[in-house]
C-alpha positions as CSV (number, residue, x, y, z in Angstrom):
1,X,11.4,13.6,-20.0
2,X,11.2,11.5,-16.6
3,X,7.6,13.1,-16.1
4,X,6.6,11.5,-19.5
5,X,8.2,8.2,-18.7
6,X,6.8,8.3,-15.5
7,X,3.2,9.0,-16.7
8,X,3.9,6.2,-19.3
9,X,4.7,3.8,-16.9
10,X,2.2,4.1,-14.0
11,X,-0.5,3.1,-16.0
12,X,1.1,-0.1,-17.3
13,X,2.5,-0.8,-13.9
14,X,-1.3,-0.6,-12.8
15,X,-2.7,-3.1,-15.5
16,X,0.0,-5.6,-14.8
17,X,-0.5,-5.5,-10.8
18,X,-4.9,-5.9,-11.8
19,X,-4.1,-8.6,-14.2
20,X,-1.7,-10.6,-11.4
21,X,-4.9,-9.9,-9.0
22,X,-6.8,-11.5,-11.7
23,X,-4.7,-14.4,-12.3
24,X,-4.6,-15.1,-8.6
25,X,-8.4,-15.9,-8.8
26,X,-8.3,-18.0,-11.9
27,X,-10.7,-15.4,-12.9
28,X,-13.5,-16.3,-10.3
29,X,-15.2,-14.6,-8.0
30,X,-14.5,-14.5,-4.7
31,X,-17.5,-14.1,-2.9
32,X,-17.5,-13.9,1.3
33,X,-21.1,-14.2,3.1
34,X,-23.2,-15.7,5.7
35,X,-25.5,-18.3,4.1
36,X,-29.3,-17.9,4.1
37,X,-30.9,-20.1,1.6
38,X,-29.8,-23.6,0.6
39,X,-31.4,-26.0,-2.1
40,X,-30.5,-29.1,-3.9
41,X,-28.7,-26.9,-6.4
42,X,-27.7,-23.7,-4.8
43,X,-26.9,-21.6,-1.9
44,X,-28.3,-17.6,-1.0
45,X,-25.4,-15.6,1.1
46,X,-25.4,-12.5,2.2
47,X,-22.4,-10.5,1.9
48,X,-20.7,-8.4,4.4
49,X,-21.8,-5.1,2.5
50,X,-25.3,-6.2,3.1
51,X,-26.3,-7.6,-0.8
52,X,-27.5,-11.0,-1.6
53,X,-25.6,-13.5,-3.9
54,X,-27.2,-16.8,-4.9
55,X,-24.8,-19.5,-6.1
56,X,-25.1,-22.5,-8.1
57,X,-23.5,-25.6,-7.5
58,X,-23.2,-29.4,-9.1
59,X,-21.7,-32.8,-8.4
60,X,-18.2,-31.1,-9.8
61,X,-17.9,-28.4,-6.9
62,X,-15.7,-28.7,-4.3
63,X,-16.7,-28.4,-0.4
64,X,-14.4,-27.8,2.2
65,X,-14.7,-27.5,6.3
66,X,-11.3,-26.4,7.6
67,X,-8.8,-29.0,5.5
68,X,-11.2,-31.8,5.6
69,X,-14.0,-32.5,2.7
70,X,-17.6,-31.8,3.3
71,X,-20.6,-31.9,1.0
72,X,-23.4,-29.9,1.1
73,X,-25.3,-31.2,3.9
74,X,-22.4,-29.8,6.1
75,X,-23.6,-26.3,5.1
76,X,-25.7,-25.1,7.7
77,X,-27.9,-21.6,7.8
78,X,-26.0,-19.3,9.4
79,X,-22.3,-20.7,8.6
80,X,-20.2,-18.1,6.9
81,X,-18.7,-19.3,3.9
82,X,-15.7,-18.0,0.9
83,X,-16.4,-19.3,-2.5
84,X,-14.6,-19.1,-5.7
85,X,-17.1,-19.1,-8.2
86,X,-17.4,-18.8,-12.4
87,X,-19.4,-16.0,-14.0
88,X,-21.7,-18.2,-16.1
89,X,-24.2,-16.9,-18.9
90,X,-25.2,-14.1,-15.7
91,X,-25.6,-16.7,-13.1
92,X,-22.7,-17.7,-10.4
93,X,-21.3,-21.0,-10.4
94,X,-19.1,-22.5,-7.7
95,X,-16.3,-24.2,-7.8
96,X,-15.3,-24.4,-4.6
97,X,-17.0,-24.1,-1.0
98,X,-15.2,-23.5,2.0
99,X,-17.3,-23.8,4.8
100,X,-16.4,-21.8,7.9
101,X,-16.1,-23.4,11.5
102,X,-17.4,-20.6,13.7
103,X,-20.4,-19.5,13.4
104,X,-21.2,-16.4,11.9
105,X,-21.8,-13.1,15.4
106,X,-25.6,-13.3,16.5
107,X,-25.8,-17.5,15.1
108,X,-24.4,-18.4,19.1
């Protein structure tokens, strides 16, 4: 009987602590990565496991270096950034920048 509850209850434990992750995120993606590309409307990273991740962005995204707002022209080639970004219609759109202050190893 404690077997059954047991293998009853992992699972749901399981979903709740994935849906908490979730809800932490406000179901964005979190996406870590040096940038390589920027244009008027979006920036190119690549991420720590090596893949490439362009990211849209508009006059309602948020940019951040440190505590202090920034706009886009304070991202730079070569600054590691974290956005939190919307999976829109297959295309990434950020809500929120947050522009690194040390430059990414090799950018010295």
């Amino acid at each position: 009987m404690k077997r059954t509850s047991l293998t009853l209850i992992q699972p749901l434990m399981c979903t709740l602590l994935l849906g908490t992750l979730t809800f932490a995120h406000g179901g964005m993606e979190h996406i870590l990565g040096t940038v390589t590309a920027i244009t008027d409307h979006s920036l190119s990273l690549k991420t720590r496991e090596g893949a490439t991740k362009t990211v849209e962005f508009d006059g309602e995204t948020r940019f951040l270096k440190g505590d202090a707002a920034a706009t886009v022209k304070d991202v730079q080639l070569g600054n590691r950034v974290v956005i939190h970004a919307h999976n829109r219609d297959r295309s990434l759109h950020a809500a929120e920048v947050r522009i690194g202050t040390d430059a990414a190893p090799g950018q010295h």
